[in-house]
Every structure is written in structure tokens, then in C-alpha cells.
PyMOL Python script that loads the backbone (N, CA, C, O; Angstrom):
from pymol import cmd

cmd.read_pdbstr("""\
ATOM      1  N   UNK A   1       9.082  -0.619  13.998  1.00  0.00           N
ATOM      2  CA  UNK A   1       9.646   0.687  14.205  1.00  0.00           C
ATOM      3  C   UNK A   1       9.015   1.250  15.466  1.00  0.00           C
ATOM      4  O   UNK A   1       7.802   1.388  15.625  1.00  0.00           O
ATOM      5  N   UNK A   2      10.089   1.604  16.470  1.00  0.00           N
ATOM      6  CA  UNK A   2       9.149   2.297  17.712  1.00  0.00           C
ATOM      7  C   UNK A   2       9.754   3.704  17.921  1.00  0.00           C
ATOM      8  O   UNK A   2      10.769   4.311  17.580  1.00  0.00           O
ATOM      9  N   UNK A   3       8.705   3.912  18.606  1.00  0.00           N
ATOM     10  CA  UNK A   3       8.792   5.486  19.141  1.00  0.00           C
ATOM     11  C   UNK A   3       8.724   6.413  17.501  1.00  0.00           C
ATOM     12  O   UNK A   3       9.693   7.155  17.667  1.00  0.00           O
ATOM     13  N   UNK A   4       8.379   6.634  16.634  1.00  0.00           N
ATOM     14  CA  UNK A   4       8.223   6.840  15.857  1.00  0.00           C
ATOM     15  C   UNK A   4       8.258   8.633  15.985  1.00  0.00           C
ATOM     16  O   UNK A   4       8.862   9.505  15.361  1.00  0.00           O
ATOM     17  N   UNK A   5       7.184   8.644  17.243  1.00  0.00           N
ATOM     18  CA  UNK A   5       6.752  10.436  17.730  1.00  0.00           C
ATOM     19  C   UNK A   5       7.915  11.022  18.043  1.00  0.00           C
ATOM     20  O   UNK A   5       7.958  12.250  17.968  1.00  0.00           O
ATOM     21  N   UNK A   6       8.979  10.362  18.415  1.00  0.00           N
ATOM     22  CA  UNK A   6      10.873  10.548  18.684  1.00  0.00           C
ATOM     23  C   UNK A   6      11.541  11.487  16.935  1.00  0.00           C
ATOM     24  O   UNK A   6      12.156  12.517  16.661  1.00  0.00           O
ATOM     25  N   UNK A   7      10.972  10.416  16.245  1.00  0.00           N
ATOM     26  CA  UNK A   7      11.886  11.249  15.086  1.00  0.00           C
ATOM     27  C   UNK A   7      11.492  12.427  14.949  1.00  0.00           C
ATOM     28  O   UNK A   7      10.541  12.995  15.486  1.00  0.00           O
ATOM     29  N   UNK A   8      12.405  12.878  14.052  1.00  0.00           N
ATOM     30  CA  UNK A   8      12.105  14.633  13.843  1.00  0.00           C
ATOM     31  C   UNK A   8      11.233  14.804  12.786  1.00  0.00           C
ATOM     32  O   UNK A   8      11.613  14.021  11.915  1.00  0.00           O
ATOM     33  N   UNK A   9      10.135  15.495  12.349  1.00  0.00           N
ATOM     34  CA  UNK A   9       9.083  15.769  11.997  1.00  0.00           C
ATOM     35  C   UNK A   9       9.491  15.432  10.391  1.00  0.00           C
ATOM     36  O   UNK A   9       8.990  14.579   9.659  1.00  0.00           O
ATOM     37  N   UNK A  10      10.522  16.348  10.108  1.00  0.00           N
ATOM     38  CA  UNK A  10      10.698  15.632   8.279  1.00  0.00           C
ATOM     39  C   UNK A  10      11.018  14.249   8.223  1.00  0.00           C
ATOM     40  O   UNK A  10      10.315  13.465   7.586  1.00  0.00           O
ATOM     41  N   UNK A  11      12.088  13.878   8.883  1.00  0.00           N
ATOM     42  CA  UNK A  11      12.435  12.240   8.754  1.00  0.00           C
ATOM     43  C   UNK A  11      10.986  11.227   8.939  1.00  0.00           C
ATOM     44  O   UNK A  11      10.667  10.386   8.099  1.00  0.00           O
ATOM     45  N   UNK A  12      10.265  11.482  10.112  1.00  0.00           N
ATOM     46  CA  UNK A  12       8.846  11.305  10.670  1.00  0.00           C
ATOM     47  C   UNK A  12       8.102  11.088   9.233  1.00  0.00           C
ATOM     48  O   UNK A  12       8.102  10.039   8.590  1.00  0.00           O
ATOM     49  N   UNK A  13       7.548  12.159   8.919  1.00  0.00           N
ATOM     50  CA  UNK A  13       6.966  12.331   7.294  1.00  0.00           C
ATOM     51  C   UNK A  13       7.655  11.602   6.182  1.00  0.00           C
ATOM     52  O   UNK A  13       6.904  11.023   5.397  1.00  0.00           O
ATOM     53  N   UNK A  14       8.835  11.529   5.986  1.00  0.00           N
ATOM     54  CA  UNK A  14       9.535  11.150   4.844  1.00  0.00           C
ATOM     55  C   UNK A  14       8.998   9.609   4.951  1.00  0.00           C
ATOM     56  O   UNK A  14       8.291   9.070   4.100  1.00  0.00           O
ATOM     57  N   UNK A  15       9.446   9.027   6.104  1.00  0.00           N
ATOM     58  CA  UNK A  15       9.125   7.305   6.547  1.00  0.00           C
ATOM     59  C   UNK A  15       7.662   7.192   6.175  1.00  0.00           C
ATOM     60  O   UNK A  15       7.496   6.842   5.007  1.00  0.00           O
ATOM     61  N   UNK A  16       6.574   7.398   6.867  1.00  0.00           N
ATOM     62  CA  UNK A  16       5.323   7.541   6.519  1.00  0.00           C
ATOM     63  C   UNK A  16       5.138   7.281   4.769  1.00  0.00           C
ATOM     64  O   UNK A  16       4.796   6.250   4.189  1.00  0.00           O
ATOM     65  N   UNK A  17       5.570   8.871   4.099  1.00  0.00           N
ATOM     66  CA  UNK A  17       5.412   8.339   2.952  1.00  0.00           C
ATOM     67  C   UNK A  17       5.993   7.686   2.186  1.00  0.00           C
ATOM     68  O   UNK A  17       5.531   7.560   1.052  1.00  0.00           O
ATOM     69  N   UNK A  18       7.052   7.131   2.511  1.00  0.00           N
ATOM     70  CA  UNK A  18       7.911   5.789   1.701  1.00  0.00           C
ATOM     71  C   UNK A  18       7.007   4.379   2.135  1.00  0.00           C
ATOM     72  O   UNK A  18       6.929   3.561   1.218  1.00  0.00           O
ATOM     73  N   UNK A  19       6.457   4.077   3.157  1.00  0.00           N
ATOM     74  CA  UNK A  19       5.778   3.326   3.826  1.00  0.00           C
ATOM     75  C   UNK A  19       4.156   3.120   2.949  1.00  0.00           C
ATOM     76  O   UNK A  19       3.662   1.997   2.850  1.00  0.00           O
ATOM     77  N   UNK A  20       3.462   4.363   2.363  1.00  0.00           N
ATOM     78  CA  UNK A  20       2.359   4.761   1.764  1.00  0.00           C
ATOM     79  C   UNK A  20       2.915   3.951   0.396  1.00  0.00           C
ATOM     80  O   UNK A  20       2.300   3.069  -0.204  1.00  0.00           O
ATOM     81  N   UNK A  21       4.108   4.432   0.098  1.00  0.00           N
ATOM     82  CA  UNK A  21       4.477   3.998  -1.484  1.00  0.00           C
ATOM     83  C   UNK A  21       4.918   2.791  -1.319  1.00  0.00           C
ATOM     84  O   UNK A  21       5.334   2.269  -2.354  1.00  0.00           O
ATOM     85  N   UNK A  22       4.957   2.314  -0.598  1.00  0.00           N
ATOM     86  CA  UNK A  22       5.668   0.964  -0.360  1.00  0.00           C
ATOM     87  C   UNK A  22       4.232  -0.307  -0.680  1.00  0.00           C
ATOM     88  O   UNK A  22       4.106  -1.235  -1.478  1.00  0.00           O
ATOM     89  N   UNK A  23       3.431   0.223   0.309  1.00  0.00           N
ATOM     90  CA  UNK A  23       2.287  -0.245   0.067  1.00  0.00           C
ATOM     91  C   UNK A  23       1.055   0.135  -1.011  1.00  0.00           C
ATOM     92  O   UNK A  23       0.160  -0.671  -1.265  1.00  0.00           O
ATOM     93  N   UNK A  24       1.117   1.190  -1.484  1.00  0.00           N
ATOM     94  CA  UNK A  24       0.496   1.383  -2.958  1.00  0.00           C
ATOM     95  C   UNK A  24       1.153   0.288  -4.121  1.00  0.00           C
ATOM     96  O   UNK A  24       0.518  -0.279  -5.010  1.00  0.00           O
ATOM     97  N   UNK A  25       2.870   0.155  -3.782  1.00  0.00           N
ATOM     98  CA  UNK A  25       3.043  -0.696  -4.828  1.00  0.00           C
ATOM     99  C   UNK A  25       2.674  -2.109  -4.789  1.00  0.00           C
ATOM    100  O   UNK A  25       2.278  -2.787  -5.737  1.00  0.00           O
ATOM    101  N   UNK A  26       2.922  -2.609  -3.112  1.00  0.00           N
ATOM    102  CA  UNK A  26       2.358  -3.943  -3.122  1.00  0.00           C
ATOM    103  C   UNK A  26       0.310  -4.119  -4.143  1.00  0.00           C
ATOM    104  O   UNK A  26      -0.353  -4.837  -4.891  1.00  0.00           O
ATOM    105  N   UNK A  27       0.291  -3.122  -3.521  1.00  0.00           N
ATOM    106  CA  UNK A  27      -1.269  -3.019  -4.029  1.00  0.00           C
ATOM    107  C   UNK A  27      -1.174  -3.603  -5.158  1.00  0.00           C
ATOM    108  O   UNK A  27      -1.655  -4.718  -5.356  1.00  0.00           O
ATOM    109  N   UNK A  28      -0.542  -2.927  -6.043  1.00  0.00           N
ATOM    110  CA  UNK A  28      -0.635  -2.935  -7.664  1.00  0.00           C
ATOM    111  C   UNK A  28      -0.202  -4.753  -8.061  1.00  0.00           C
ATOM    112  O   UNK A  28      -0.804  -5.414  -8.906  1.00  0.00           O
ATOM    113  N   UNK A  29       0.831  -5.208  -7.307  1.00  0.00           N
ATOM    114  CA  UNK A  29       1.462  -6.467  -7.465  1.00  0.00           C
ATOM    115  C   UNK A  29       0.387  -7.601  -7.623  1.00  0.00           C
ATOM    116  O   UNK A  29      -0.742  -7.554  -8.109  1.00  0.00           O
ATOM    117  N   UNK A  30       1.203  -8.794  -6.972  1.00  0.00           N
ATOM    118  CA  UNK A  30       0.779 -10.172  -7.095  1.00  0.00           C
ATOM    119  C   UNK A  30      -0.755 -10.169  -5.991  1.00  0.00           C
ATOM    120  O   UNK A  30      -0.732 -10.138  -4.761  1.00  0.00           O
ATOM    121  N   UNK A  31      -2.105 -10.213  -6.960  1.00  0.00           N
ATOM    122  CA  UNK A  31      -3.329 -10.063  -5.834  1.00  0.00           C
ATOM    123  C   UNK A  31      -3.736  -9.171  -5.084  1.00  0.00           C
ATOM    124  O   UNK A  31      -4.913  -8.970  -4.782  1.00  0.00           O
ATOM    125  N   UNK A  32      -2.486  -8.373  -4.612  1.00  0.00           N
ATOM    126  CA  UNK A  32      -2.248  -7.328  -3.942  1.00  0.00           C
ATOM    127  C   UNK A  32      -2.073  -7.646  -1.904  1.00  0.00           C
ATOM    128  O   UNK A  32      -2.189  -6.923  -0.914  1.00  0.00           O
ATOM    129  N   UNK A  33      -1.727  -9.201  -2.155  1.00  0.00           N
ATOM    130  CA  UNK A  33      -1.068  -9.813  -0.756  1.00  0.00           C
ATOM    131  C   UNK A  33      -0.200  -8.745  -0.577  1.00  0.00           C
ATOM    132  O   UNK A  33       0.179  -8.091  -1.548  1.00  0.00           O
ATOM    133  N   UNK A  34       0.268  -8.416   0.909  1.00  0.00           N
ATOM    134  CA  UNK A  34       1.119  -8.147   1.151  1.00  0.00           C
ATOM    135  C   UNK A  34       2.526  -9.196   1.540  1.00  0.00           C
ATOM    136  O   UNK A  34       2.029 -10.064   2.257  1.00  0.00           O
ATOM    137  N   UNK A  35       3.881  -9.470   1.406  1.00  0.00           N
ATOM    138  CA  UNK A  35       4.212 -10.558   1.825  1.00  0.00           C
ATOM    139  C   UNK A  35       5.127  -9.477   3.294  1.00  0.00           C
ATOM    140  O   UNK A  35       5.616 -10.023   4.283  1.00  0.00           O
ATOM    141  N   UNK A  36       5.143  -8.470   3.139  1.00  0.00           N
ATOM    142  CA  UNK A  36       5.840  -7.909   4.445  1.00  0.00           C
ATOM    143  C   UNK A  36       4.921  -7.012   5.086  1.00  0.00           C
ATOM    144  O   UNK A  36       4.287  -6.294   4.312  1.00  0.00           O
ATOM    145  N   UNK A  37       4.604  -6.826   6.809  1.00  0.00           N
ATOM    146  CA  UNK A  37       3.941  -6.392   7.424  1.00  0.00           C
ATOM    147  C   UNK A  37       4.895  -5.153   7.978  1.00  0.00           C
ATOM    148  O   UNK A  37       6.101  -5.327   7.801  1.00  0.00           O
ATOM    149  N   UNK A  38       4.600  -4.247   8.457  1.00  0.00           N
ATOM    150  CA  UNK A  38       5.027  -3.739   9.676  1.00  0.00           C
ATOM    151  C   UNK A  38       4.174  -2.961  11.016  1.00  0.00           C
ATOM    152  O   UNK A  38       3.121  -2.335  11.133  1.00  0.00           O
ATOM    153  N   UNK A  39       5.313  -3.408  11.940  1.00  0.00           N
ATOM    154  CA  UNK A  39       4.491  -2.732  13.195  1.00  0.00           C
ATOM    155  C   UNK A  39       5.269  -1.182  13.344  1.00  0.00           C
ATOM    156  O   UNK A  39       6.372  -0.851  12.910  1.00  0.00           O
ATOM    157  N   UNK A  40       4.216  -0.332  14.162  1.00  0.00           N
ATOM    158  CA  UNK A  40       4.865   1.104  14.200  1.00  0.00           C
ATOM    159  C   UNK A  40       4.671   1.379  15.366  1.00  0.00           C
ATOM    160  O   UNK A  40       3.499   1.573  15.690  1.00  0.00           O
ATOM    161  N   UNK A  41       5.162   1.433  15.846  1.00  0.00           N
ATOM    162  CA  UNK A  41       4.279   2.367  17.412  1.00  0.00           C
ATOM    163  C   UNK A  41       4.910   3.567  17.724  1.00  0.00           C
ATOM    164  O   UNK A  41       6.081   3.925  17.596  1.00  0.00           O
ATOM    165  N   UNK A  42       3.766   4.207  18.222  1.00  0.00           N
ATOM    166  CA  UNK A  42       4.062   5.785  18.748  1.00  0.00           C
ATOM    167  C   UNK A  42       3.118   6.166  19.490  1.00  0.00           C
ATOM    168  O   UNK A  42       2.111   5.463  19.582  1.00  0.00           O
ATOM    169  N   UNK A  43       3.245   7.497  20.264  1.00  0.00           N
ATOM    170  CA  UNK A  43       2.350   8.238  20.771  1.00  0.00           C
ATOM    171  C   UNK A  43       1.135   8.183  20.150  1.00  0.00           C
ATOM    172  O   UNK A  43       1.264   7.408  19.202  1.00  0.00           O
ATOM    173  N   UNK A  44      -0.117   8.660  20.205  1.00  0.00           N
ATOM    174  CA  UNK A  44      -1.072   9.110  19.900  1.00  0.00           C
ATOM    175  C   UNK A  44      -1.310  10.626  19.509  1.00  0.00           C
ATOM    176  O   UNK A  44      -2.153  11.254  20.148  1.00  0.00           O
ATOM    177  N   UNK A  45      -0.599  11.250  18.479  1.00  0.00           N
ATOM    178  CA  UNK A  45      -0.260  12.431  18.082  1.00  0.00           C
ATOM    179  C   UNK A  45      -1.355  12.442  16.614  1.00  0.00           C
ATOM    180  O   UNK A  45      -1.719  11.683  15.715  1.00  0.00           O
ATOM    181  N   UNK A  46      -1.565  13.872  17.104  1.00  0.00           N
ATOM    182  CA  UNK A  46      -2.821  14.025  15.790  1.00  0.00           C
ATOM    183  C   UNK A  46      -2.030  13.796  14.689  1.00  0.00           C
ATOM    184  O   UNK A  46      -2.103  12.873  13.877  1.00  0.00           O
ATOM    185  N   UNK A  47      -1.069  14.967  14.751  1.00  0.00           N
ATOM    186  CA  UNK A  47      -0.469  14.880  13.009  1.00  0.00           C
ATOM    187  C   UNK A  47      -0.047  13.568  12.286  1.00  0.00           C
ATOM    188  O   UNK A  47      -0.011  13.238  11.100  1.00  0.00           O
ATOM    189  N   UNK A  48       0.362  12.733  13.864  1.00  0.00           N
ATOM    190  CA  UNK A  48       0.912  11.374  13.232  1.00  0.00           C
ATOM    191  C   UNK A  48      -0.572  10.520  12.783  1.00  0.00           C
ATOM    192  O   UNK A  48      -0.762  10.175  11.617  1.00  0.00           O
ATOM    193  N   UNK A  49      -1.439  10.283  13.748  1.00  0.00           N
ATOM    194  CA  UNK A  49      -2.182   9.857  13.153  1.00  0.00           C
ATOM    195  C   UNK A  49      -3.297  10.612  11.827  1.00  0.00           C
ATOM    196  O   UNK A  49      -4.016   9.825  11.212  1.00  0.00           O
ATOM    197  N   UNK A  50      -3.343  11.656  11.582  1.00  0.00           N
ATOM    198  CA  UNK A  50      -3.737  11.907  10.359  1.00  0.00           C
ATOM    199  C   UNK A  50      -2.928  11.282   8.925  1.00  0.00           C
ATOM    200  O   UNK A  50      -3.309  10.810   7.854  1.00  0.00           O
ATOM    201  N   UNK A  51      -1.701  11.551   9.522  1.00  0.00           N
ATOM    202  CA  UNK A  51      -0.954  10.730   8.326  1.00  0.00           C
ATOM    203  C   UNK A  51      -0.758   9.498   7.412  1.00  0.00           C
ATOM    204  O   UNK A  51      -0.446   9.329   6.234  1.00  0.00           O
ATOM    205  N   UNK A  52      -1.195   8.417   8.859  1.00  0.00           N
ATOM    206  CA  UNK A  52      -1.411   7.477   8.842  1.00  0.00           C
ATOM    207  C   UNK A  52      -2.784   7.106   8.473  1.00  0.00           C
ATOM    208  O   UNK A  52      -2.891   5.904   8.232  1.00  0.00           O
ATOM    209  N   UNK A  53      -3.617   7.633   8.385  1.00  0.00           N
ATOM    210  CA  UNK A  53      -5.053   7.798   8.157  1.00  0.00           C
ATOM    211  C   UNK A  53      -5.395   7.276   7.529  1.00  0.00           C
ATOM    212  O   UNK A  53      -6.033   6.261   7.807  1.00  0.00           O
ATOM    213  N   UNK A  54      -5.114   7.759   6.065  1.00  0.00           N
ATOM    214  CA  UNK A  54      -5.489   6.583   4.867  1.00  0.00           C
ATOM    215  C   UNK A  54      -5.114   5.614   4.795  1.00  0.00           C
ATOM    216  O   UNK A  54      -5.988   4.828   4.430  1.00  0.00           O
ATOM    217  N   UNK A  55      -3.753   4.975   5.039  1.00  0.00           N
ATOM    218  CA  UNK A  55      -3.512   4.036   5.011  1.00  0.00           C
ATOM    219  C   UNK A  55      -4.036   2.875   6.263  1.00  0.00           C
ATOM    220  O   UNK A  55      -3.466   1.784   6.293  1.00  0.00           O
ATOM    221  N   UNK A  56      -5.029   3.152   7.170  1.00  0.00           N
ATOM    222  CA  UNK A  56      -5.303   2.808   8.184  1.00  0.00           C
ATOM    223  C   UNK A  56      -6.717   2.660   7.862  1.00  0.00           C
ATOM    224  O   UNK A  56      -7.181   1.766   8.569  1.00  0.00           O
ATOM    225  N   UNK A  57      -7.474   3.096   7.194  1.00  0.00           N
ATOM    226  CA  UNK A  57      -8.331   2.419   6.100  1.00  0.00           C
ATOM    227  C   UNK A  57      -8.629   1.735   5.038  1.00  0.00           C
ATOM    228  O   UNK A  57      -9.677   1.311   4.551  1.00  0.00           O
ATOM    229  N   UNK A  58      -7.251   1.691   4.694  1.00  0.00           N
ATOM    230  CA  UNK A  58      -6.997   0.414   3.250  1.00  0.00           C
ATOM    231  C   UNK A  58      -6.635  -0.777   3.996  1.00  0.00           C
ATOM    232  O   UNK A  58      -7.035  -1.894   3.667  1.00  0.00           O
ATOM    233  N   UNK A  59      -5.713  -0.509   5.224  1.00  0.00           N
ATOM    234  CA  UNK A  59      -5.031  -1.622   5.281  1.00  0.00           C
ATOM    235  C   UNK A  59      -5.070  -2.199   7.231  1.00  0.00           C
ATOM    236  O   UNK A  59      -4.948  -1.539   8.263  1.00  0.00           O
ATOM    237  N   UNK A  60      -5.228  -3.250   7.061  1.00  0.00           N
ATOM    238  CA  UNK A  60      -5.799  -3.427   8.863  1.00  0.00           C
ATOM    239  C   UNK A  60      -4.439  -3.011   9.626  1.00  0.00           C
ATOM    240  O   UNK A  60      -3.260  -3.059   9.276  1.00  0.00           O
ATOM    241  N   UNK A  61      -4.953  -2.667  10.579  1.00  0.00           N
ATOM    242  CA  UNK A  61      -4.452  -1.502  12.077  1.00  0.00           C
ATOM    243  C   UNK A  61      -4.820  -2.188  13.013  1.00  0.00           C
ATOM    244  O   UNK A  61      -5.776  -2.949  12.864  1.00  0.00           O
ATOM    245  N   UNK A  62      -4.150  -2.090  14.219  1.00  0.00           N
ATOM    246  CA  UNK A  62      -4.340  -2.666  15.194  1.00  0.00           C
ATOM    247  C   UNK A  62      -3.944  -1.338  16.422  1.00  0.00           C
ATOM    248  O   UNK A  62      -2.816  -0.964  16.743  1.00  0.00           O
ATOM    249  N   UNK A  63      -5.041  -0.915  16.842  1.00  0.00           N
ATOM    250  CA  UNK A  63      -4.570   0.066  18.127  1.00  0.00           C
ATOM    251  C   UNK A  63      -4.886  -0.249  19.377  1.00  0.00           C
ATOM    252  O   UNK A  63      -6.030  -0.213  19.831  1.00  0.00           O
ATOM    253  N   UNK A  64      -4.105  -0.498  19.850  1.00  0.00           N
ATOM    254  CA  UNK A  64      -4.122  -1.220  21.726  1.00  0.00           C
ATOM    255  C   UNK A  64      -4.960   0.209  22.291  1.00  0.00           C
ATOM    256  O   UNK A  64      -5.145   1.392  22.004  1.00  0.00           O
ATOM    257  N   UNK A  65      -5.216  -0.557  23.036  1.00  0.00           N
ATOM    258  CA  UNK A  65      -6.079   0.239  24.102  1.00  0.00           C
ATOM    259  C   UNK A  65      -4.743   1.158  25.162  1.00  0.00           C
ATOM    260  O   UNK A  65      -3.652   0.711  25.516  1.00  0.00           O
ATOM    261  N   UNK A  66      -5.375   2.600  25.463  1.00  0.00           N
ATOM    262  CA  UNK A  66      -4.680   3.148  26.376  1.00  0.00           C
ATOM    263  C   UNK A  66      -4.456   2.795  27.682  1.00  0.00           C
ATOM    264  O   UNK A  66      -5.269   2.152  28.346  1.00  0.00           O
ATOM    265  N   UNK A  67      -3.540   3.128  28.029  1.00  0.00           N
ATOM    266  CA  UNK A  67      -2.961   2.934  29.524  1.00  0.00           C
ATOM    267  C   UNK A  67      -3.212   3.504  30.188  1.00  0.00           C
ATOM    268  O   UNK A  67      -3.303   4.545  29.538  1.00  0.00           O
ATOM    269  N   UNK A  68      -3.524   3.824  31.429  1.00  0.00           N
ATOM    270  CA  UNK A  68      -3.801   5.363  32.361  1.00  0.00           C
ATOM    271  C   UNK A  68      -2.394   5.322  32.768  1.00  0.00           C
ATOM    272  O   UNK A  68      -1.935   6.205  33.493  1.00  0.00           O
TER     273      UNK A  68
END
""", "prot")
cmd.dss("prot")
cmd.show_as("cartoon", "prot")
cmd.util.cbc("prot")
cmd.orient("prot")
């Protein structure tokens, strides 16, 4: 999913937390493998990344280094 900071703030949020529940349920499943990943990219926006927050401590993240 790109540009993510593009959607509009409820749709933005809504994805996030379907994404949270998506992965709470894998949790609960088989071992708690995930068998589907996803990539997200966006800006570097507080609200977005607060959102993402917890789940960016349960589950490995990968943040590229900035660009000038």
C-alpha cells in the first residue's frame, strides 16, 4: 500500500485498524506465523506513525533511511 499519508484521515485510520485486527488474529492462529506480510509506505507523519506504533513493536518494521 503506498502513499498511505494521501488517504483521508478516517479511511487512513479505518485501514490501520483493520490491519491491527488482521494481525491480532494471525497472532491468536497457527504458532502465530504470519503467512501474509505487508508493505506500507508513507510520509513520516506523527499521527501516522503513532498509530502504527504498537504494532511496530510486536511485529518487525523496516524504516529506510531519509532522503535529503
Amino acid at each position: 500500500m503506498d502513499a498511505l499519508d494521501e488517504c483521508r484521515q478516517h479511511d487512513r485510520d479505518r485501514l490501520i485498524q483493520e490491519l491491527e485486527r488482521f494481525y491480532h488474529m494471525c497472532q491468536k492462529g497457527q504458532n502465530g506465523h504470519l503467512k501474509m506480510k505487508f508493505l506500507v509506505t508513507s510520509r513520516p507523519y506523527g499521527d501516522i506513525e503513532r498509530r502504527f506504533g504498537k504494532m511496530t513493536r510486536q511485529f518487525p518494521s523496516i524504516r529506510p533511511a531519509r532522503e535529503d
